[in-house]
N, C-alpha and C positions, 0 to 999 in steps of 0.2 A: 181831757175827759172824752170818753164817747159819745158820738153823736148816733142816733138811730142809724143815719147812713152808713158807717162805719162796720156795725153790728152783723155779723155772721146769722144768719135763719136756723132753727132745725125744719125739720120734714111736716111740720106740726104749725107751722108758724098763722098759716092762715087761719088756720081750727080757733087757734087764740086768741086773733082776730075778733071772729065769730062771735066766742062764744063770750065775748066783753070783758076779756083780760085786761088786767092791767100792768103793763111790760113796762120790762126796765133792762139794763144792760148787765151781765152776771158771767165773768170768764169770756167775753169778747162777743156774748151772742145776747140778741133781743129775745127773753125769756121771759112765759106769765109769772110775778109775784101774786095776783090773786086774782079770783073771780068775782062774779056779783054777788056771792055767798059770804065771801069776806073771810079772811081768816081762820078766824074764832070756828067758824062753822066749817069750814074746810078740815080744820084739824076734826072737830068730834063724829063728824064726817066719817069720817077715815077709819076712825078709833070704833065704830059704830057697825057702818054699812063695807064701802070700797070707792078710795079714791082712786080717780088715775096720771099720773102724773108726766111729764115730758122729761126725762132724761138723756135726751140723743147728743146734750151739747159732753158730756161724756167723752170720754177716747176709749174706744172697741179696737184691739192687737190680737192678732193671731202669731202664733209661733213654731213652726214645723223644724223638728229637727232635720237635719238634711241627711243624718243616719237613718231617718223615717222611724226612726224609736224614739216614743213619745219623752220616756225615761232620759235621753240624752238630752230633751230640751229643757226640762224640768229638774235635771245635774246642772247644767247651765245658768239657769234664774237664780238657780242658788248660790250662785258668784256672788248676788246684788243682793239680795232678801234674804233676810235669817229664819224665813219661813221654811217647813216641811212640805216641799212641789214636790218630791221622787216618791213619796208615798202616797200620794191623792191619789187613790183609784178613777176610774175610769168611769164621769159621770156622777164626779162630785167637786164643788168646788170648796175654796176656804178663802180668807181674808187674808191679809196679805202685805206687807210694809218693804219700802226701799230705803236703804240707809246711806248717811254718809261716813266719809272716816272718824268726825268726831264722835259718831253714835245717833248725828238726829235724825229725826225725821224727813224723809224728801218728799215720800207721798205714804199717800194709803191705796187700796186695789184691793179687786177682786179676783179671784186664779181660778179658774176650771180646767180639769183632764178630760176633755174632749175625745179622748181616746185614740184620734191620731196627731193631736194638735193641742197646745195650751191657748185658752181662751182669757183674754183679759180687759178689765173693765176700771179705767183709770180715772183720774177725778178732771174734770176741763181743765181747770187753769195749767195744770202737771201734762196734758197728755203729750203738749209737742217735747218738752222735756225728758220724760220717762219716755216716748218713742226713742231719743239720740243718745239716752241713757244705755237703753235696753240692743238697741244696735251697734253700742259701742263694744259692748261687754260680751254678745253675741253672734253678731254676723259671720265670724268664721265658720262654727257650727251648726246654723239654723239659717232660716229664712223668716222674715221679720214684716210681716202684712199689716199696715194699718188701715181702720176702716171706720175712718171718721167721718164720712160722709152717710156711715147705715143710721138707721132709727133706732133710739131705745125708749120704750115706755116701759112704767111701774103699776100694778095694779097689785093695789094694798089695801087688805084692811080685813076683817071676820066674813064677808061677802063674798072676797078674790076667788077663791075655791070654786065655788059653785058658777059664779058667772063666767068665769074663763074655760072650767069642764063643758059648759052649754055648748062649747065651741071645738074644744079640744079634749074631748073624756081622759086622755091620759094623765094629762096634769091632776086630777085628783089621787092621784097614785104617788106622786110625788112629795117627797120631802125637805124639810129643809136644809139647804144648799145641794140639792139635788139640779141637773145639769141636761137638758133633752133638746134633741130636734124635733121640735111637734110642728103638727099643720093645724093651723087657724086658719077658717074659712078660707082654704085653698091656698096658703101663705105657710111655707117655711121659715120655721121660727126658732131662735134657740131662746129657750125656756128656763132660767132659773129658779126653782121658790127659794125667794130672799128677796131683800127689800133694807132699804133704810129710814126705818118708822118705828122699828120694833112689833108691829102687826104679822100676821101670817100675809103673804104675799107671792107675789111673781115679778119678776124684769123680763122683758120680751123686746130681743134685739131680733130687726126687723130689716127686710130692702127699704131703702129712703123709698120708692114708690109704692110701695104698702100700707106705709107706715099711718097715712093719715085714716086710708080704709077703716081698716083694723082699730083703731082708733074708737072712729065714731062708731064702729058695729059695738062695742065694750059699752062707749057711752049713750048707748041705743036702750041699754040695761037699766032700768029706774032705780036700782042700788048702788050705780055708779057714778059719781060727780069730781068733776074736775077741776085737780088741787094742783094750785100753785108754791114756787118756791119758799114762801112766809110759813104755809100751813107744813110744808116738808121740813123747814127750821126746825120749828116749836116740834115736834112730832119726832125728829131725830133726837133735841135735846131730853125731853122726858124719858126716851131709851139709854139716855148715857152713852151719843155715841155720839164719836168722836168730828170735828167738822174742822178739818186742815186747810192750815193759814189759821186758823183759831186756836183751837185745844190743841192742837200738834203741828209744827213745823221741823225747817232744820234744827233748831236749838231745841230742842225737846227729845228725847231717846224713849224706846218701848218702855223700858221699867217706868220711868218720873211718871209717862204717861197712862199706869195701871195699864199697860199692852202685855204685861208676860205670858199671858192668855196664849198669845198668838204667834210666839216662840215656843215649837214644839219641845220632847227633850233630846229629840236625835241631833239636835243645833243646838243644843247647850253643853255645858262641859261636863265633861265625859256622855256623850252623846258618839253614836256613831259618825256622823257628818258634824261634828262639835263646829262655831266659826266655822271661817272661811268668808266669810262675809263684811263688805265695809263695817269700819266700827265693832268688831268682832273683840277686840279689846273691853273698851269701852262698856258695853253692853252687857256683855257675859263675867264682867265686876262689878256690875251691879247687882247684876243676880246672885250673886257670891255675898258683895256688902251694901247691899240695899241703897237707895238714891238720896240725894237728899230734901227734895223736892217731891211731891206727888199732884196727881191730878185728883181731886176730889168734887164729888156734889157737893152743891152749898143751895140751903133752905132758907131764905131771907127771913125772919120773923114777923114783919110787917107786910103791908097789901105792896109797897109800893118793887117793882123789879130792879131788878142789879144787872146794868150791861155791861158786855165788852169790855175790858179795858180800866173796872173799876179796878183801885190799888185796893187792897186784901191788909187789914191791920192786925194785933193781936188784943188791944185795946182801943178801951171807945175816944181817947186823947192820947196828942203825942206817939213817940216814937217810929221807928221807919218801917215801911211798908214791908212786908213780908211774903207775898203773893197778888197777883193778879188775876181777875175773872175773865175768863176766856170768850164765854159765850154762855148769853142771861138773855130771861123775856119770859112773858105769862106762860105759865103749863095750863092750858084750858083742862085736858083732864086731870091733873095734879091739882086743880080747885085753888093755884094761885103761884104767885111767882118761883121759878126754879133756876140754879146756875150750874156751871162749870168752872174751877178755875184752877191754881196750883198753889200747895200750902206749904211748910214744911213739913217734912216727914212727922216727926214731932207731934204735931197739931193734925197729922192726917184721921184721927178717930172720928169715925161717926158720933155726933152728939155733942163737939168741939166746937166752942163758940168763938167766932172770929166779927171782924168789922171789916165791910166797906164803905168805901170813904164816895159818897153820890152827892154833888153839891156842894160842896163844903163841908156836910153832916155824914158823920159815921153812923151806918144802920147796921145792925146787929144780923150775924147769917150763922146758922149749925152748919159744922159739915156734916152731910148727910151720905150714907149708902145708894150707891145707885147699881141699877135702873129707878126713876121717879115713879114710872108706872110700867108692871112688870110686862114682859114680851110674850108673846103670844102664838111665837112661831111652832108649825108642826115637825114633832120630829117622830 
């Protein structure tokens, strides 16, 4: 187990400190779980006014074709990701999945066309991985920058807008997954509006010597309070979005995982750039004959929450499990508990009443359609 000594800092570390977090260890770095607001209020928070949150333990990649044509570095990723990079214009970014040969999941990511360079935003535990990934499958053609040492902050929420325009008027001009180099107070910054809350938002990747600045000038803003990893859970979860090593791993593939979203169709068959991509099998037959598994919301019926790891029944006695709940806990704005988990395809209908099994006692859950509470991003 880690001990705090062990524990990697971000740029922000002291701030947390300060401001009477309560740190824990999270992908190898000492990171706030919550503030003196606590959870509960951290999320409605959010949902309300604009949190801001520390995302720098992250991994930040850049990728320059060494043809200096963005297009050939963005040919390239598509070795590994069954994502559409050759068509991202210039100053937009999209979501993003690495596969393996079997089809599953190895991470999830963010891709921006920086316009001379692809910018990418990896998940912590994944990023030294997807760096030796991404330089395996690239380094002939490209140059491969990592920059895990920069800052990244989130300012999320119906507030973001207006308090970070104070600072930088462009950003209100911006859309979502829109993609800018803005100056905050004197600070070069690259700008996305996007976020992982499902709120309207921004990520603002920063110099580690900035970072904390900037920072505290946001939470200078009396609409802005400082949300911890708990209140980012719960807040991601009501979005229906996805939280790897949980809802999606290596064993889990785009389709099981409700991803086909994010599979454009120039990468599927009869697509122009159809595969070509690990697992390109695999994946692109699902899409053909559907999975057998799905990832679905699940509505507990009762007050009490459904975590992690509960086994998923089809009745309230007997018989073998059927599914597992990936990732469960209160929806404060959902006005009570909400989950994640995988059903059989079968049973994947919204309205589908299943059991998990909490204690020894099966409690009764619908599958439910998601998002829990709808997103709010501007486009």
């Amino acid at each position: 187990m880690d001990t705090t000594a062990d524990l990697l800092k971000t740029p922000l570390h002291s701030l947390h400190l300060e401001l009477g977090a309560r740190m824990a260890g999270f992908a190898g770095y000492d990171m706030p779980i919550q503030y003196k607001m606590g959870v509960m209020q951290e999320h409605l928070h959010t949902r309300a006014n604009a949190g801001l949150f520390d995302v720098s333990h992250m991994g930040q990649i850049l990728i320059r074709a060494k043809s200096g044509d963005v297009r050939d570095a963005a040919l390239a990723l598509e070795k590994i990701t069954p994502v559409d990079v050759a068509d991202l214009k210039p100053g937009r970014q999209r979501y993003g999945l690495f596969t393996n040969e079997k089809g599953g999941l190895e991470d999830d990511f963010m891709v921006a066309n920086r316009g001379d360079h692809l910018y990418l935003v990896v998940n912590a535990a994944c990023k030294h991985d997807d760096l030796k990934r991404i330089k395996a499958a690239l380094s002939e053609t490209c140059e491969i920058e990592a920059q895990f040492g920069r800052g990244l902050i989130a300012l999320q929420g119906p507030a973001a807008e207006n308090v970070l325009s104070s600072y930088a008027p462009e950003a209100e001009d911006m859309l979502f997954m829109d993609v800018a180099e803005i100056d905050i107070a004197g600070v070069p910054a690259v700008v996305s509006r996007s976020g992982y809350t499902g709120e309207d938002g921004y990520e603002i990747s920063l110099p580690a010597e900035e970072t904390d600045r900037i920072a505290r000038l946001l939470l200078d803003d009396d609409h802005v309070a400082p949300i911890g990893l708990g209140a980012r859970d719960s807040l991601r979860l009501e979005a229906g979005l996805c939280l790897y090593g949980n809802d999606i791993d290596e064993t889990t593939t785009p389709v099981e995982a409700n991803l086909k979203w994010a599979i454009q169709k120039v990468r599927r068959t009869g697509g122009a750039r159809e595969g070509g991509f690990p697992g390109a099998d695999t994946i692109l037959g699902q899409f053909e004959n559907g999975a057998s598994r799905l990832r679905v919301g699940l509505q507990p019926a009762g007050k009490a929450p459904v975590r992690a790891g509960a086994q998923l029944f089809e009745s309230d006695s007997g018989g073998a499990a059927i599914g597992t709940v990936t990732s469960g806990g209160f929806g404060p704005s959902a006005g009570g508990p909400v989950a994640m988990g995988y059903v059989p395809a079968t049973l994947a209908t919204p309205g589908t009443t299943v059991f998990a099994e909490v204690r020894s006692k099966r409690l009764e859950l619908a599958v439910a359609a998601l998002p829990f509470v709808p997103s709010t991003y501007k486009r």
